[in-house]
Residue, then its C-alpha position, 0 to 999 in steps of 0.5 A: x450476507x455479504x456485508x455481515x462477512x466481511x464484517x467478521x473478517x474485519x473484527x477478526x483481522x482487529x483480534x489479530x492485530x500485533x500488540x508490538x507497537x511503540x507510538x511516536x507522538x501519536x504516531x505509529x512505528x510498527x517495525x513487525x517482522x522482515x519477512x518476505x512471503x510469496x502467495x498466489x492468490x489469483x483473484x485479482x484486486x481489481x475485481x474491487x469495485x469502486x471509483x478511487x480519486x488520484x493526486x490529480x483529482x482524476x477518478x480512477x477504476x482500478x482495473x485501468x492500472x492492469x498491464x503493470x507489475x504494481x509496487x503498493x503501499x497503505x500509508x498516510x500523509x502525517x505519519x511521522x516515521x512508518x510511513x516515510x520509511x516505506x515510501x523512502x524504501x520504495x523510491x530507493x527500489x524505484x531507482x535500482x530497478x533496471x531500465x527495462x524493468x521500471x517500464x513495465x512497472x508502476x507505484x501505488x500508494x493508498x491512504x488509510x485517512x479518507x478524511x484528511x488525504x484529500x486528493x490536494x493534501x496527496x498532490x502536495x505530499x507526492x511533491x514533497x517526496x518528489x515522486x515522479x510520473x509513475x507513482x499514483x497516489x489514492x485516496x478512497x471512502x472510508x468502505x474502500x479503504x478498509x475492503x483494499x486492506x482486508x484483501x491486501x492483509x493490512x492491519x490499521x487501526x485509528x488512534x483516538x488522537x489521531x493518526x494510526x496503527x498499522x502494520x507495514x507492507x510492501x505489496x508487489x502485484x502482476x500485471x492481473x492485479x494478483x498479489x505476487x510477494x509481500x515484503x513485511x517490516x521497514x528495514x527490507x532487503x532492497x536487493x530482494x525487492x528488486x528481483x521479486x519485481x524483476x522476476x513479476x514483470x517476467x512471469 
């Protein structure tokens, strides 16, 4: 019964799904809109089962990431403009952070392509991006990729030549893994992000 949910859940989050996309050389640009929405969800993420691989080849259960306030992003690796844009968004809030605030905070991507982010292609893109020791980058199965999306509202969408659709979120947890504001479109309000992550790591 549980599985024949989340599968309607999935088939309605695909009906759902904007049609304002504009691709780039199979890739995707969904600029959506800039909005920023606070919810309070109290069920934590890290109640998601599973054993997640990092961009060191370690295995990691989400509930071990608690304790921090979370900055978290889906992307992949061979995006062409989205997802640089959201990873260039979140270092550029990495740096205005307060001191005091960036030690109670952490950096999380997951990749939507569980075939081709491997954890060494993540470990050669975290290098490339020159993110530092407080970002993780993750790499799941193909059933934990898509339950993370669902419960984080992240539409994707594979493309028949590769690469994705999907829409563009910035995703701020508390310290329980509850989704604290999510930060929606690519031209985002630095500023704002900060403060929200200032006001998370307070509450």
């Amino acid at each position: 019964m549980k599985s024949i949910k989340l599968s309607i859940f999935f088939l309605l989050s695909l009906l759902s799904l904007s049609c304002s996309h504009s691709l780039n050389n199979g890739q995707e640009d969904i600029k959506g809109p800039i909005h920023t929405v606070q919810t309070n969800t109290k069920n934590s993420l890290y109640q998601l089962g599973g054993t997640w691989i990092n961009q060191n080849g370690d295995p990691v259960k989400l509930e071990k990431l608690s304790g921090k306030v979370q900055v978290v992003a889906m992307i992949f690796t061979t995006c062409g403009y989205a997802c640089p844009k959201i990873v260039h968004n979140m270092k550029e809030i990495e740096r205005q952070l307060p001191a005091h605030v960036r030690k109670e905070s952490h950096f999380l991507l997951i990749s939507f392509d569980a075939k081709t982010d491997t954890p060494e292609r993540l470990k050669q893109y975290a290098d490339q991006k020159m993110l530092g020791d407080d970002w993780t980058l993750l790499h799941g199965t193909p059933d934990e990729v898509r339950l993370m999306s669902m419960l984080l509202d992240v539409q994707y969408v594979p493309l028949q030549g590769g690469g994705f659709n999907h829409s563009n979120v910035i995703t701020i947890l508390d310290e329980n893994g509850d989704i604290y504001k999510r930060i929606e479109g690519l031209d985002i309000n630095i500023d704002h992000a900060v403060a929200d992550i200032e006001t998370a790591t307070q509450s």
